[in-house]
N, C-alpha and C positions, 0 to 999 in steps of 0.2 A: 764463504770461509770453509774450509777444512775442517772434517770432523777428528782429524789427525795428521800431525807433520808429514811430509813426504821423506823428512829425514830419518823417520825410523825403520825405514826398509831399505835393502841392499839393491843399490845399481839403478835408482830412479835418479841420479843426478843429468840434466840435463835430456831423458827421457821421456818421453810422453809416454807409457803402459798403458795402451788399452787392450791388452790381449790376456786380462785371467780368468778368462773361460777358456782359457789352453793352459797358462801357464801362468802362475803368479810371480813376483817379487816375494822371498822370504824376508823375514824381521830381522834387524840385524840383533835383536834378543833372542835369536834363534842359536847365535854363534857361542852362548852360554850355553843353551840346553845338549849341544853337540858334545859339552864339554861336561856336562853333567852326566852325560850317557856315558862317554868315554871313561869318567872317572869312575861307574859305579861298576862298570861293566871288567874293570882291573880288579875287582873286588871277590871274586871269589863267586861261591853262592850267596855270602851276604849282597852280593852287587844283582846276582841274578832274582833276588826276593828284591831286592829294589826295584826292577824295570816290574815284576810283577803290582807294585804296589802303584808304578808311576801308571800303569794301564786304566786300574781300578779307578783312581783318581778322575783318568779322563773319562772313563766311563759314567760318572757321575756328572760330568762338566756338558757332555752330553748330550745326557739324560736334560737336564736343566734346560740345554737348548732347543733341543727339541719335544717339550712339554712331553716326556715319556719318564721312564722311573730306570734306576740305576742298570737292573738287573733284566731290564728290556734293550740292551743294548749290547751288539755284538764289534768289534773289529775285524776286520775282512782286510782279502788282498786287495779289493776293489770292489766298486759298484757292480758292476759284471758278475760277478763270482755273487754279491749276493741274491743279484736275481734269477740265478741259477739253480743256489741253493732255497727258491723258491718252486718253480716250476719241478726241479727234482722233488721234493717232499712231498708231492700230488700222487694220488692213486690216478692216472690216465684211463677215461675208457673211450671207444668209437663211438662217434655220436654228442661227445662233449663241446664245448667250444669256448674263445677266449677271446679277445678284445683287444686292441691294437690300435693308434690312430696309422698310418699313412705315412702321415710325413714324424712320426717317433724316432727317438733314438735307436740306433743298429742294436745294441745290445738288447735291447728289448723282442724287436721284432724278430729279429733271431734269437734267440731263446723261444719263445714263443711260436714261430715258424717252424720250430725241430718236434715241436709237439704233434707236428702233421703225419709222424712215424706211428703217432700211436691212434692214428684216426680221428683223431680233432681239430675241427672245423674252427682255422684261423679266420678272423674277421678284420679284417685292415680297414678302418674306418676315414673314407676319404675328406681331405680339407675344404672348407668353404672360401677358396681362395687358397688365403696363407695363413687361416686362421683353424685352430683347431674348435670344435663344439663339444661343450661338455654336455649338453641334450643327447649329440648324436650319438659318444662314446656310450650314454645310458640304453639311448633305443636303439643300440645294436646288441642288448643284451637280452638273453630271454630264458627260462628255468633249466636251458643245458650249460650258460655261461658259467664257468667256473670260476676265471680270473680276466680281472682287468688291467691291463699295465699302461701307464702312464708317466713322464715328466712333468714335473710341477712347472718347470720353466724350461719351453722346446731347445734343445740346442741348436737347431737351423735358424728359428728365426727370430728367437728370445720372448716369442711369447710367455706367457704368463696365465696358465688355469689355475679356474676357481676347485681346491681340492673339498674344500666343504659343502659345495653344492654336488662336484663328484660323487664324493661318501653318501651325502643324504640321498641322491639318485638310486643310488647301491643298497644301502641298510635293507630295503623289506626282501633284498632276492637271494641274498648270502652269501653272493658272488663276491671273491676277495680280490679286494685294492691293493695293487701295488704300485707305491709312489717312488720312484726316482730325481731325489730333489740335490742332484748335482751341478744344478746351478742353479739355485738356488737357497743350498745352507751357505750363511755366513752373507748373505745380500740382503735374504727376505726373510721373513717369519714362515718358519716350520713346524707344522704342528703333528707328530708323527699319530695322536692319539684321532685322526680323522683317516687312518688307512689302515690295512691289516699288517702291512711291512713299509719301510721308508728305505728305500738305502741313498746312499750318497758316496760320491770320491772324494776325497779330505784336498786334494793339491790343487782344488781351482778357490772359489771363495770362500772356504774355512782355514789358508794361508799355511796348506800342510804340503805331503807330499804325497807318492805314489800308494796311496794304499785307501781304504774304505770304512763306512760306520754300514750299521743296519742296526733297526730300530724295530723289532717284534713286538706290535702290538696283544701280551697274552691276553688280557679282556678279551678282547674283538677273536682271537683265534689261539684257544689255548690247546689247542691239540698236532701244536705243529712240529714236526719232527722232521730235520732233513737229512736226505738219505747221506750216510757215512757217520761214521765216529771215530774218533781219534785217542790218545791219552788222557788228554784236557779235556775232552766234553763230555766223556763220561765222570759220574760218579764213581773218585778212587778206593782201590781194594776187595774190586770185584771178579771174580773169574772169567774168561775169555770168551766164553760160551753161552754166558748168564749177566748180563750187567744193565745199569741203567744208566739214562744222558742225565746230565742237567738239568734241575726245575727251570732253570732261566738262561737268557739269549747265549751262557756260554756254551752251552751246546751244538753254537755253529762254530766255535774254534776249537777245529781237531786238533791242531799243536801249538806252537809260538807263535805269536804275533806280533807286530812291526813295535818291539821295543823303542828302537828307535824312534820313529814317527811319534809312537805317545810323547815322548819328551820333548817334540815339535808342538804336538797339538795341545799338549799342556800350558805352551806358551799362545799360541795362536789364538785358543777358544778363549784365555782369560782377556785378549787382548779385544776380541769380538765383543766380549759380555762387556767389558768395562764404557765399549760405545755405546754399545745398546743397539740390538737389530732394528730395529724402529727409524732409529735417525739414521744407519748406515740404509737401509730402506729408500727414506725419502729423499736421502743425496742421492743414489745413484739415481734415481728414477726420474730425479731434475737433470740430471747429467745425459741418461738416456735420451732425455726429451728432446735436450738442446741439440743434439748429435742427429734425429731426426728430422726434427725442422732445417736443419745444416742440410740433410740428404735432398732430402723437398727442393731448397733452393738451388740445390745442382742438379736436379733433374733426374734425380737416383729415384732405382726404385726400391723405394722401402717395404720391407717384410714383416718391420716389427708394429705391432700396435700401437697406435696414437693413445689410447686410454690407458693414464699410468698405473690403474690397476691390474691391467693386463699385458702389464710389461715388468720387467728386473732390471739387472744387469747389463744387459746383450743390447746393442741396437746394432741393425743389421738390414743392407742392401743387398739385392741379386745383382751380378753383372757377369756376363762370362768370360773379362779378363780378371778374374779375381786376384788370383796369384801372381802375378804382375803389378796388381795395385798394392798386396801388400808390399813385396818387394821392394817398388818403389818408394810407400812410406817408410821400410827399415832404414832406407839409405838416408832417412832425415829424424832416423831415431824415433821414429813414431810405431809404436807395434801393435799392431793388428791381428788377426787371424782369419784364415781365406782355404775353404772345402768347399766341397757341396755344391759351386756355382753361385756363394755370395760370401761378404767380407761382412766380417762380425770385430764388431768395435765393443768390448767391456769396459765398463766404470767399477769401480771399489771405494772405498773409505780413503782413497789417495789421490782419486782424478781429480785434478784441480781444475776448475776455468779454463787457466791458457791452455791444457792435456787439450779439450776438444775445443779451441779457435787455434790450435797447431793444424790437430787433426785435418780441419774442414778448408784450413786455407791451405794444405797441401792438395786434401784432394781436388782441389780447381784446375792441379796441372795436370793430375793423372787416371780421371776420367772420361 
């Protein structure tokens, strides 16, 4: 059973959606909020103090979700942009060095790779297979490691790391966690208070769009400051020459941020919470399941973990006609997503049953 209609999202009639780890289905309760933006945004400055109030709101909705506190929370253009305003807030010296798995997200390891300008000794941490090690991420760190960065859930091949055994690895060296849990808010539980920054993209499974959270943990690292200030992050009424940021995460929004999206996400996150991470959790993760033992029985080879703790969302085979096989499944309205040399199947709060015996009895013709 469904832990929610499939009728309350736009364009899944007739649809199999396995692809929101690219792209989700919006709500069609999204088609108010568009129209709540629109109507406040007619309003004057009273409209433009609304989009401000509808921010704060989510910033709280948040905060909630990801076991952090209101005012530890930033909105960004994107995930990208906040691991950026990561690595830039660092004082760099030669000799330092940082932490990387291998098979990570681009954004990471590039952000991280540009740090090689200032003489710091990148560590690409290789897989054991197609599995990442959260030992090995540890003991490739040693009292020059600065920063570690990591996905909570790999995009290539839907793994799933343990972030609390990460952090605990971490604590005695003061080397700061950075977790990238984009795909993973809004599937798994997120706890942002186990890393020193969280970020995440809101338009894959948090059912928003183009744009990003970050989640500064001030306990864990209250001295962070990233480089640049805007109107909005400083402290107003200060002179140009002499001024200070923000006590708290608005200090990484140097101007306006996605008015719009808040008023999506305001819908999206109450519609999350009201399932409960937990049980959106243990469906997709049954769902994942079945989609693997499916690959198994066609001879695929699977990338993603058999252990449903060390899986999400994502289940995911290598082949090298990838984009061809999604292709093919579109033509029968099955959606998928296909990079990298394998095809990635996502579940949500909407995969039904027949979504993956569509799936699995297509792919018998076209692998």
């Amino acid at each position: 059973m469904l832990p929610v209609p499939k009728s309350d999202f736009i364009g899944l009639e007739g649809t199999a959606h396995l692809a929101t780890g690219g792209e989700p289905p919006l709500l069609k309760a999204h088609r108010d909020a568009f129209e709540r933006f629109a109507a406040d945004k007619s309003q004057g400055f009273d409209g433009y103090s609304a989009h401000w109030d509808m921010v704060d709101q989510v910033r709280e909705k948040f905060a909630k979700l990801l076991s952090a506190e209101a005012g530890d929370i930033a909105l960004t253009a994107n995930a990208s942009e906040g691991i950026a305003r990561v690595t830039g807030s660092m004082d760099w010296k030669a000799g330092e060095s940082v932490v990387v798995a291998e098979k990570d997200y681009a954004s990471g390891r590039y952000a991280l790779g540009e740090l090689s300008r200032y003489g710091v000794e990148i560590r690409l941490v290789p897989s054991r297979g197609w599995e990442i090690s959260e030992t090995d991420l540890v003991d490739a760190c040693d009292d020059t490691t600065k920063l570690v960065y990591v996905a909570q859930v790999n995009a290539l091949t839907g793994q799933h790391l343990d972030i609390h055994a990460l952090s605990a690895g971490l604590e005695a060296s003061g080397t700061a966690l950075l977790v990238d849990s984009s795909h993973a808010f809004g599937a798994v539980p997120v706890d942002a208070s186990q890393a020193d920054f969280t970020v995440s993209a809101n338009y894959k499974f948090t059912l928003g769009i183009h744009d990003g959270v970050f989640a500064w943990n001030r306990r864990r690292r209250p001295d962070f400051t990233p480089r640049g200030v805007g109107w909005w992050s400083a402290v107003p009424g200060q002179s140009p020459d002499r001024f200070e940021r923000k006590p708290d995460a608005k200090r990484l929004e140097f101007g306006n941020v996605g008015h719009l999206s808040a008023y999506l996400l305001d819908v999206s996150l109450d519609y999350l919470d009201a399932v409960g991470i937990n049980t959106i959790a243990t469906h997709v993760r049954r769902q994942t399941g079945r989609l693997i033992d499916g690959y198994r029985a066609l001879g695929l080879e699977v990338i993603t973990p058999d252990d449903p703790q060390r899986r999400a969302a994502n289940a995911c085979f290598a082949h090298p006609d990838n984009v061809r096989i999604m292709q093919d499944l579109a033509q029968q309205n099955i959606l998928v997503w296909a990079d990298n040399g394998r095809v990635r199947a996502s579940c949500h709060l909407f995969t039904s049953d027949n979504d993956i015996d569509r799936c699995l009895d297509a792919l018998k013709n076209c692998v």
